[in-house]
N, C-alpha and C positions, 0 to 999 in steps of 0.2 A: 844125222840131220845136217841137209850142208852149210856152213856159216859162210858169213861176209862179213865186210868189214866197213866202217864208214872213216870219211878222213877227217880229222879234229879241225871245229872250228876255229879259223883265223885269228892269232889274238887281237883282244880288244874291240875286235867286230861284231854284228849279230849276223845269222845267216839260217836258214831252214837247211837242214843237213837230210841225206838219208838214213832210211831205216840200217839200223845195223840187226846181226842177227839175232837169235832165242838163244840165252844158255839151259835152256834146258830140256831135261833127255824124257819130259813126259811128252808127248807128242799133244794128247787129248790136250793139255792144261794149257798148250805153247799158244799163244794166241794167234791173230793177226795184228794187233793194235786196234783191233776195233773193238765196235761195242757188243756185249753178249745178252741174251735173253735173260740169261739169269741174273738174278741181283740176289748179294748175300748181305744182309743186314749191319749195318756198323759193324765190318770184320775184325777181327783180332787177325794176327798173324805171328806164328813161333818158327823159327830152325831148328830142326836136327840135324844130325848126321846123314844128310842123303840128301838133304830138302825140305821143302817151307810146309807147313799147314796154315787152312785157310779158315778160321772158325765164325760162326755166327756170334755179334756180340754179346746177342741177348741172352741165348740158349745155349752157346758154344760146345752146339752141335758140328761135329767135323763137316765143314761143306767142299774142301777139296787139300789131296795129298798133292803134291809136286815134286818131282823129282830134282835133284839140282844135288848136283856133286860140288865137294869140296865144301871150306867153312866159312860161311855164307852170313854177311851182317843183314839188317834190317832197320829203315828207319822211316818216318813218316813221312810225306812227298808233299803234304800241304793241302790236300783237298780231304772232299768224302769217300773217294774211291780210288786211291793209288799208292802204293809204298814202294820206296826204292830198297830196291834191293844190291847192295855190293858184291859183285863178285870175280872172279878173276878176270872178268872183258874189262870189267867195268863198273858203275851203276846202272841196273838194270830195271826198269818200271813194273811192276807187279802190279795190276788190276785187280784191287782185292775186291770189290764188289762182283767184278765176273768171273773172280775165282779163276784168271789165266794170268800167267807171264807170257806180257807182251814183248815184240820185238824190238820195241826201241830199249835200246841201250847209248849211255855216253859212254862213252869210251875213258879209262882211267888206269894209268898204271899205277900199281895198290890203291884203290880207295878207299879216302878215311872219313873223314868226318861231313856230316849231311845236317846243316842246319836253316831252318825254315824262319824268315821274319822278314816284314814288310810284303808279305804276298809275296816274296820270290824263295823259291829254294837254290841254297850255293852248297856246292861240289867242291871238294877241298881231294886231290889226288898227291898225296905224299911221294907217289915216285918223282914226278915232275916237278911239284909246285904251284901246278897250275889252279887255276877257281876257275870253277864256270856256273854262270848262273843264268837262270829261267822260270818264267812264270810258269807253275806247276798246273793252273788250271785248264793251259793251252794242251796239258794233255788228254784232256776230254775230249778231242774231234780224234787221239786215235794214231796221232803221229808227233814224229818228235817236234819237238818247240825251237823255234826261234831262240837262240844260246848268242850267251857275252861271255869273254874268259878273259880273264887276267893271270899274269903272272908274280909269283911270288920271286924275291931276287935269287935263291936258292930251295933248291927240294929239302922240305923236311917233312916230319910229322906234326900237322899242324892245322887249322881252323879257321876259318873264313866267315864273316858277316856281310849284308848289306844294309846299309841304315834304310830310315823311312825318305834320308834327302841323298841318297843315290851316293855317299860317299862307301867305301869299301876298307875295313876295319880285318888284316891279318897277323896271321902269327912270323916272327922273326925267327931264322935258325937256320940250319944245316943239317948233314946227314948226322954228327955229331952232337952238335950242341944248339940249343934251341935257346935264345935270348931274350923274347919281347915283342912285340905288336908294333903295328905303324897302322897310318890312314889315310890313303888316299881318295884325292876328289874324283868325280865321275870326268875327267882328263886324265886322270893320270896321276897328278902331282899330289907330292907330299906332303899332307900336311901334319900330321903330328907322326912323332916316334916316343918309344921309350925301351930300354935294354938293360932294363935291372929288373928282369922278368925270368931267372935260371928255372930251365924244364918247365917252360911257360904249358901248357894242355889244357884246352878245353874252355866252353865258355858257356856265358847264360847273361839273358836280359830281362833287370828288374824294371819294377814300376819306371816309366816316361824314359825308355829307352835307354837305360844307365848299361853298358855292356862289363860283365866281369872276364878277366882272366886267372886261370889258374898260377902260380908259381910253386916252385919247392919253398919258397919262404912269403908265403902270402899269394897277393891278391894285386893282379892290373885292376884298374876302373876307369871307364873313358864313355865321355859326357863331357857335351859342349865345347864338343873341339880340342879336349885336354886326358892326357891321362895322369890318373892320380894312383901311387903304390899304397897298397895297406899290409905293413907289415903282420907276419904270422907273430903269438906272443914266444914261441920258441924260437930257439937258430936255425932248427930245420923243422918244417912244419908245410910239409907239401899240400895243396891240394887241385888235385888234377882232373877231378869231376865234378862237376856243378849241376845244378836245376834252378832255373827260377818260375818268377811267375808276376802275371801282368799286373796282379792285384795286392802286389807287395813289392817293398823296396829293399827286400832283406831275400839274397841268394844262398840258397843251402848248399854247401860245399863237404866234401870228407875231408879228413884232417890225419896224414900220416906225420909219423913223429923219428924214426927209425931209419937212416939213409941207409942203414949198411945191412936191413932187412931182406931176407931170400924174397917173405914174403910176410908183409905185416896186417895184420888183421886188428885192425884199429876198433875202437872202442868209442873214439869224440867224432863229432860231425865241428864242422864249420858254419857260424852265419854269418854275411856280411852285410851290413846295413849298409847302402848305397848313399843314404841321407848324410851320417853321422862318420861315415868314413870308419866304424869300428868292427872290429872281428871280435864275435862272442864264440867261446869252444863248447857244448855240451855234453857232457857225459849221458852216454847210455848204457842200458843194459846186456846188451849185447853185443857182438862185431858186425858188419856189414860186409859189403862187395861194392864196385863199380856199378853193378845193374841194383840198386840197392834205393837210390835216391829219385824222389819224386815231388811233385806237388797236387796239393788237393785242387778244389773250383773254388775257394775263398784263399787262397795263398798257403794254407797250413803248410808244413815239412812235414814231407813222409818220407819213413827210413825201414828197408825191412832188414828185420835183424835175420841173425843167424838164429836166433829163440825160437822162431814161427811168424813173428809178431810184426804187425805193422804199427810203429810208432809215431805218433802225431804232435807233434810240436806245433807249440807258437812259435812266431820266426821274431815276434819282437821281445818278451820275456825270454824266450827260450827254454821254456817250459814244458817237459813231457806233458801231456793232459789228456793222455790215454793210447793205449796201445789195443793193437783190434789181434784177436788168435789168428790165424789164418792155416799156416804150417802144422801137423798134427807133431813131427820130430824136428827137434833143432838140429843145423846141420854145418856143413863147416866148408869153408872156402878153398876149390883146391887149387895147386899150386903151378898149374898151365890156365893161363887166363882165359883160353880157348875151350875148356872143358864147362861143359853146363853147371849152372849153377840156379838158386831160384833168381828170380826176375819180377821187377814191379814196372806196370805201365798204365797210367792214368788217364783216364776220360771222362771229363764232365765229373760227375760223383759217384764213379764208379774204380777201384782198383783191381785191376787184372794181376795175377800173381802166378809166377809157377813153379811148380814142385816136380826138378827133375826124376829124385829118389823115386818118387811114387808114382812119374810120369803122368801127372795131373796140372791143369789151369783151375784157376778160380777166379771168379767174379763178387769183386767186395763190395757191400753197400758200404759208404767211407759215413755216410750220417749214422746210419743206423749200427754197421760194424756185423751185420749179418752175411753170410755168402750166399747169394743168389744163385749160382749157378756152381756146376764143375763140370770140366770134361777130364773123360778118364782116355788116355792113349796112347797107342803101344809105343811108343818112341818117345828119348827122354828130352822134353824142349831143353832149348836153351835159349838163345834171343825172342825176345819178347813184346809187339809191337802192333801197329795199327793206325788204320785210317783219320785223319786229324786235321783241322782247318789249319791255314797257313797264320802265323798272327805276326 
């Protein structure tokens, strides 16, 4: 298939770019960017080793295979019908209601992290440093969107927000070491920093916009123009994944304890109340993963263990208060973070789950604790994801 190439938006300007090309080798799936006859019902979408699947949410019934070489992330684009997809061009837009990857692609040397808030999705490119953001819904007419990019003052690996008042909220670091967050206004200028954030990763926004950071020794929080630290209760007490939720002011965090660990398979989650500035550790009965942590449609914590089990905590007690079966075998975290593992991914009141071993999805009633659906197929998922309004 022939590719091209498009050339990166100007920083700090907006500008309609052209299409760049399709990475992928299904010809049938490859779209144009436009719209398709078919509509697949609130998709789900998983990776394997070759390429995406494209499932119905209700019935997840297979509604389309894709091909797409290399190992491929997935994340939610901010509407009802688009997921980006990372992969070596770039981020590349996957129309998951017409079941094709489209041509437009941003362009991104390694792209990492894709997070959706205030209606816009930002683009975080770790080779560069760069961010770029856009309104995800402008890609319903089919072509790429009108983009803003900032830069970060050096590339790392790292995470990008934009508030609801246009200020832009990144992570601090280098190819080496990663420090801490700053804030600038829709100018440019700096307004807040902080750099007692070591191996800052990841972020999540609780109740009235309070933004969390991960650190090896707690927690960034920034709100109101300030950032506040909340120390972990150990020396080292990493945690580098987060979830929150709009309905709660308490962000559920993992909680590793082990700096000199190959690979530690942690046992406590992290909550951070936003309000009270305190970190609660909870023990569970099992280990978890990075794809492991979610939230319900009333704020609960959900955690899938290694057990099978979807765990449901309260975030302000911090109280297991039920665990739903899900997994028929417990199973265990392997030691390339790139190797499939199960995966939790939340809609409305539904938990979507998958089980690579047995290469199966599940659809969990989260009230009821029943599984509505399974797909059974021939390839083992590994990333786990789907169509989701921007908030």
């Amino acid at each position: 298939m022939r590719r091209t190439r498009s050339t990166l938006v100007p920083l700090a300007a907006a500008s309609m770019l052209a299409l760049a090309a399709c990475g992928s080798t299904n010809d049938d799936a490859a779209g144009d960017g436009g719209s398709s006859d078919r509509s697949i019902d609130h998709p789900i979408v998983t990776t394997y080793d070759g390429g995406l699947i494209v499932l119905d949410g209700e019935t997840l019934e297979v509604a389309e295979d894709i091909e797409l070489d290399g190992f491929n992330r997935i994340n939610p684009a901010g509407t009802d019908d688009h997921v980006m997809v990372s992969t070596s061009e770039g981020f590349q837009v996957l129309d998951a209601t017409a079941g094709e990857l489209t041509d437009i692609v941003f362009e991104a040397d390694t792209p990492g992290h894709v997070v959706r808030h205030a209606n816009l999705a930002v683009l975080f490119a770790d080779g560069t440093g760069e961010i770029t953001t856009f309104d995800p819904h402008d890609l319903d007419g089919g072509e790429k969107p009108a983009t803003q990019t900032y830069q970060t003052p050096e590339a790392h690996h790292g995470v990008a927000i934009q508030l609801e008042n246009g200020d832009m909220l990144s992570t601090l670091g280098d190819s080496e070491t990663r420090v801490g967050a700053r804030v600038v206004d829709a100018d440019g200028n700096e307004i807040a920093r902080a750099e007692n954030c070591p191996g800052v990763h990841g972020e999540a926004t609780a109740r009235d916009e309070v933004v969390v950071i991960g650190c090896e020794d707690g927690v960034l929080t920034y709100a109101d123009g300030e950032f506040t630290k909340i120390d972990s209760p150990t020396e080292y007490g990493r945690i580098g994944n987060q979830a929150g939720s709009e309905e709660s002011s308490v962000v559920l965090g993992d909680y590793k304890q082990d700096p000199d660990a190959e690979l530690e398979r942690p046992t406590q989650v992290s909550l951070i109340d936003t309000t009270t500035n305190e970190l609660q550790l909870v023990d569970l009965p099992a280990s978890y993963t990075f794809r492991s942590l979610a939230r319900g449609p009333e704020g609960e914590a959900l955690v899938l263990g290694t057990d099978g089990k979807i765990h449901v905590i309260d975030p302000q007690s911090g109280e297991i208060v039920r665990s739903i079966d899900v997994i028929d075998e417990e199973w265990s975290e392997p030691l390339d973070w790139q190797q499939p593992r199960p995966a939790i991914f939340v809609r409305e009141g539904t938990a979507y789950v998958s089980d690579p071993a047995a290469q199966q999805i599940h659809a969990v009633d989260l009230e009821s604790g029943e599984i509505t659906a399974t797909a059974d197929l021939e390839v083992a998922p590994n990333e786990l994801s789907g169509v989701l309004h921007a908030h």
